[in-house]
Each structure stands twice: as structure tokens, then as C-alpha cells.
C-alpha positions as CSV (number, residue, x, y, z in Angstrom):
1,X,35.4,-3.7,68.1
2,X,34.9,-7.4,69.9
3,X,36.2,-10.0,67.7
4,X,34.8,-13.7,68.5
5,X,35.8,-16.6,66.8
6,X,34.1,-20.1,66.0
7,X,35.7,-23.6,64.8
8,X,33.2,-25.5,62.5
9,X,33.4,-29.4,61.1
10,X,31.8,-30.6,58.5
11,X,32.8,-34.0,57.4
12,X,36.3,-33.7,56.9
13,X,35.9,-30.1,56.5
14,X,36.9,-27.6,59.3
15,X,36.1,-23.4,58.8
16,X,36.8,-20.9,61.2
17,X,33.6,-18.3,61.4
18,X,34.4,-14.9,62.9
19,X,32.1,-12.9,64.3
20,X,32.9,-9.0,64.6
21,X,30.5,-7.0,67.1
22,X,31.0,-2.9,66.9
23,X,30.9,-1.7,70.4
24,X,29.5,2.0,71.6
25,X,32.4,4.5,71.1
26,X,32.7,6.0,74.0
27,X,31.5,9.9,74.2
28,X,33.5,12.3,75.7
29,X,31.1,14.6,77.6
30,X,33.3,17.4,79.1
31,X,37.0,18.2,79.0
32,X,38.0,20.6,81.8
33,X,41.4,22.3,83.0
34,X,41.4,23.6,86.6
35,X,43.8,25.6,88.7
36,X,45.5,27.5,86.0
37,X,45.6,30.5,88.3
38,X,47.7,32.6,85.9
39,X,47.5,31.1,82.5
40,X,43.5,31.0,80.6
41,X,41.5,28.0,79.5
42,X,41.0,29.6,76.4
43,X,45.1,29.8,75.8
44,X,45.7,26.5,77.0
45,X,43.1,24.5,75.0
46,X,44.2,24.5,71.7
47,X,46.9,22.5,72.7
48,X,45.0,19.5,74.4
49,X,44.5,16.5,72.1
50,X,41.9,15.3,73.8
51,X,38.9,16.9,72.6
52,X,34.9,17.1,73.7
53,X,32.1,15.6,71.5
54,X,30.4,18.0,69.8
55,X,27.3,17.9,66.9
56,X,29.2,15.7,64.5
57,X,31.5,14.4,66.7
58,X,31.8,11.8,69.9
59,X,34.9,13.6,70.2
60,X,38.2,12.1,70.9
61,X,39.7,10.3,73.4
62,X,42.5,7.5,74.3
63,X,45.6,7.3,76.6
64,X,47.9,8.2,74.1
65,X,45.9,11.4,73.6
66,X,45.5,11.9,76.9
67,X,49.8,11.4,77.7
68,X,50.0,13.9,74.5
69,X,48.0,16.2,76.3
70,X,49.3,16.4,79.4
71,X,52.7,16.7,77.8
72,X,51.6,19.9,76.0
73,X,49.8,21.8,79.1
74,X,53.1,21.2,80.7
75,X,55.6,22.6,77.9
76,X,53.2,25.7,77.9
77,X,53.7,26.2,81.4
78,X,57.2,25.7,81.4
79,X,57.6,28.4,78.2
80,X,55.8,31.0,80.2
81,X,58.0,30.4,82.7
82,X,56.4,27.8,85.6
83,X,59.5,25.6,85.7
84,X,57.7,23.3,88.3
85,X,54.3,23.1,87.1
86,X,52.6,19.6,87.4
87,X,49.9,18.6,85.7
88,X,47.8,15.6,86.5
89,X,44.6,14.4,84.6
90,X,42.2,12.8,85.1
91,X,39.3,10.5,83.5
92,X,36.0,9.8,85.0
93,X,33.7,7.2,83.4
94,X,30.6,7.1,83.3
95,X,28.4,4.6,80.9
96,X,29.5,5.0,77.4
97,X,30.6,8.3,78.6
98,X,33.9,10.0,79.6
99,X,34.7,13.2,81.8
100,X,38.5,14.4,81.4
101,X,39.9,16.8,83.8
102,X,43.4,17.7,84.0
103,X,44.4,19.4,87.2
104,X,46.6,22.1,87.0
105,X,49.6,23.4,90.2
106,X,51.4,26.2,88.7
107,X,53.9,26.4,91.3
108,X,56.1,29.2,91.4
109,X,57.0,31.7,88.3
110,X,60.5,32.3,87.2
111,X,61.4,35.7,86.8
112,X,64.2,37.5,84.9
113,X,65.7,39.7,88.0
114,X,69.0,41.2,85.7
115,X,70.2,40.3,82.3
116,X,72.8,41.6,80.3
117,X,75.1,40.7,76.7
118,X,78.7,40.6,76.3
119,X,80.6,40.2,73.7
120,X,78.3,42.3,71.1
121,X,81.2,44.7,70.1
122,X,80.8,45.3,66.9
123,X,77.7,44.3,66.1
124,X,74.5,46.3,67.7
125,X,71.2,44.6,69.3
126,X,69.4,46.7,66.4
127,X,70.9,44.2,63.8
128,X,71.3,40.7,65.8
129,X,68.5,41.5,67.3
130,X,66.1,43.6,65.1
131,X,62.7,42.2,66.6
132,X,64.2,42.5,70.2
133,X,64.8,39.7,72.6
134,X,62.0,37.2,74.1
135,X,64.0,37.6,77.3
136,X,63.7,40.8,79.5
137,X,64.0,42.3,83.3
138,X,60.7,41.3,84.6
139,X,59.5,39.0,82.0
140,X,59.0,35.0,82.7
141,X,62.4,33.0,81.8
142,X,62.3,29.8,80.5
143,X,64.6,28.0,78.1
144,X,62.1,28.2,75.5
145,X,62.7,31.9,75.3
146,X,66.4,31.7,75.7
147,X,66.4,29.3,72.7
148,X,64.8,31.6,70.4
149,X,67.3,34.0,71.6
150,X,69.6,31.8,70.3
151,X,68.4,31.3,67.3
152,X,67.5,34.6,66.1
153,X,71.2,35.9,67.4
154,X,72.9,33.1,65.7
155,X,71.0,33.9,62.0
156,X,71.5,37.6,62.3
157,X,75.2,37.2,63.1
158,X,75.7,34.6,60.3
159,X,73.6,36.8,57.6
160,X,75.6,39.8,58.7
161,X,78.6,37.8,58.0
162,X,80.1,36.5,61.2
163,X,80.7,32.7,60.1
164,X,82.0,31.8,63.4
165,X,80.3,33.5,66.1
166,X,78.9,31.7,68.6
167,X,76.2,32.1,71.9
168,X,76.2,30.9,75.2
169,X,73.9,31.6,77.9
170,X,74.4,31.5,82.1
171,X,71.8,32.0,84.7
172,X,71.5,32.0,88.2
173,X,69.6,32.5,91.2
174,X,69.6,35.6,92.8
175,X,69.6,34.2,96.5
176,X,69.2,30.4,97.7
177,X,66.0,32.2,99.4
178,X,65.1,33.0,96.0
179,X,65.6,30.5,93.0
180,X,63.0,31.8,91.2
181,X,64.6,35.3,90.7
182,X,67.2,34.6,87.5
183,X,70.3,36.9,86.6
184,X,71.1,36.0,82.9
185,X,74.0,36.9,81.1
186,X,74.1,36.1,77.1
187,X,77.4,35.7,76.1
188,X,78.0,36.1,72.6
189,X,81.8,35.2,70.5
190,X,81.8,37.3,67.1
191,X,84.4,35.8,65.9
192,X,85.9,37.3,62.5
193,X,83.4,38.5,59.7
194,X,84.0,37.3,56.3
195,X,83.5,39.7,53.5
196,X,82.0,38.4,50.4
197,X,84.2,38.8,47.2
198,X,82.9,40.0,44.2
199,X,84.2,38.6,40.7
């Protein structure tokens, strides 16, 4: 919206007469993700901001959007395991009308090569781990996956009983020649389990 502003005098009297104009909003024609060799459009849109005009709609569009969206393609990447991925957008104007593309370099994917838990003595996976583990030989690693590891472990210790247990997670690459080959080890404390008393 333009704002412009006027200073009238009259006699003795001054009054300030503001004038609002509504501009065009701006229409955003076509919102497009390219390069995203591995992962689908159709996964990856639902978490752009940014979104085309459609019947009811000149859609929606500004840099903060824009940032936000670029921030998400990138943490969706980097869950799935693209621990370099870049992604760069970018707007094309045109008139009252927008084109949005954000460009998309995977890079390489990380991949669990060996993984392994120690410390899981008494407990077995079947109970800290009922629904399994997001991490697996083969599968993409990412610390998105290790921290729902982490979390899942942690509540299925603590409901079992095991008040201080604890989880700690290492990983590294397989060769200098290839950092994107991971051996992870979970490491997992017990601690003591705490029976409940009954009164």
C-alpha cells in the first residue's frame, strides 16, 4: 500500500491529509523445484511456504517465506540423508507477476555402512525398541533419525523403569576416500532399574 501525505493551511489552521493508494498484489504464477534427482516434487512441496496462485488465491509470496522455504527443502534433504545439499532459489519478476524456482544440488547421500548397540544387557531391542530403529545398514543416516532413536530409546528405558539410563551415539567414516559411508555405534548406559513399591 503507498501511503502519501499532504500539509494543508487554512488561516491559522494546519491538517495533514493522507492519501492511501492500494497497489497490485503481486501474483505468483509458477513455483517450481528442480534437480531433486532422488527426492519427488510431490514429497518436497508440502513443505514450501511459498505457494502458487490459484482460483481464489494470488498465492503467497515474500522474502521471509521465501528464507522459510528454502530452510525446509534443506532440513528435508538433510533428514533423508544429503548432508551437503544446497538449495538456492530463485525469483523472476515479471509485471505484477512472480516466477519462484528453487534450485536443487543433492550432493552426495550418506549411507549407514555398519551399526551396532552396546550396552543393551538386560533390556532387549523388542522393548526399547518395539517399532524398530529409524537407523539401519543401508538406510540414509542423518541426525534426524539418530534423534528419534534417541528418543524412543530414552522413553522405553524410562517406562520400563531404568531412571538413569542414558544414550550416546558415535559415527564415523568408513575411509577418508569415503566419508559418506558411516559406521554407527549406539551406546546405551542402563543404569539401575527402580522397582515401583506398592502400599
Amino acid at each position: 500500500m503507498k501511503v502519501e501525505s499532504q500539509l494543508k493551511t487554512q488561516n491559522a489552521d494546519e491538517t495533514v491529509v493522507y492519501r492511501l493508494t492500494k497497489e497490485k498484489k503481486h501474483k505468483v504464477d509458477q513455483v517450481q523445484i528442480s534437480g531433486n534427482n532422488t527426492l519427488p516434487s510431490s514429497e518436497l512441496s508440502p513443505h514450501l511456504a511459498v505457494q502458487k496462485k490459484h482460483l481464489f488465491s494470488p498465492g503467497k509470496f515474500s522474502d521471509q517465506l521465501l528464507r522459510a522455504s528454502t530452510k525446509n527443502l534443506t532440513a528435508v534433504y538433510q533428514s533423508e540423508g544429503f548432508s551437503s545439499v544446497q538449495v538456492t532459489p530463485t525469483v523472476i519478476n515479471r509485471g505484477q507477476n512472480v516466477q519462484i524456482l528453487f534450485r536443487v544440488k543433492e550432493g552426495p547421500r550418506d549411507i549407514v555402512s555398519s551399526f551396532q548397540v552396546e550396552g543393551a544387557d538386560t533390556l532387549p531391542q523388542s522393548q526399547y525398541a518395539p517399532n524398530g530403529l529409524k537407523l539401519q545398514v543401508g538406510k540414509p543416516y542423518s541426525q534426524a533419525n539418530v534423534e528419534a532413536d534417541r528418543a524412543s530409546i530414552s522413553a522405553n528405558y524410562l517406562q520400563a523403569g531404568y531412571l538413569n539410563s542414558s544414550f550416546r551415539e558415535t559415527a564415523s567414516s568408513v575411509s577418508k576416500s569415503d566419508p559418506h559411508h558411516v559406521n554407527v555405534v549406539y551406546h546405551i548406559y542402563e543404569g539401575q532399574k527402580f522397582m515401583q513399591q506398592s502400599y
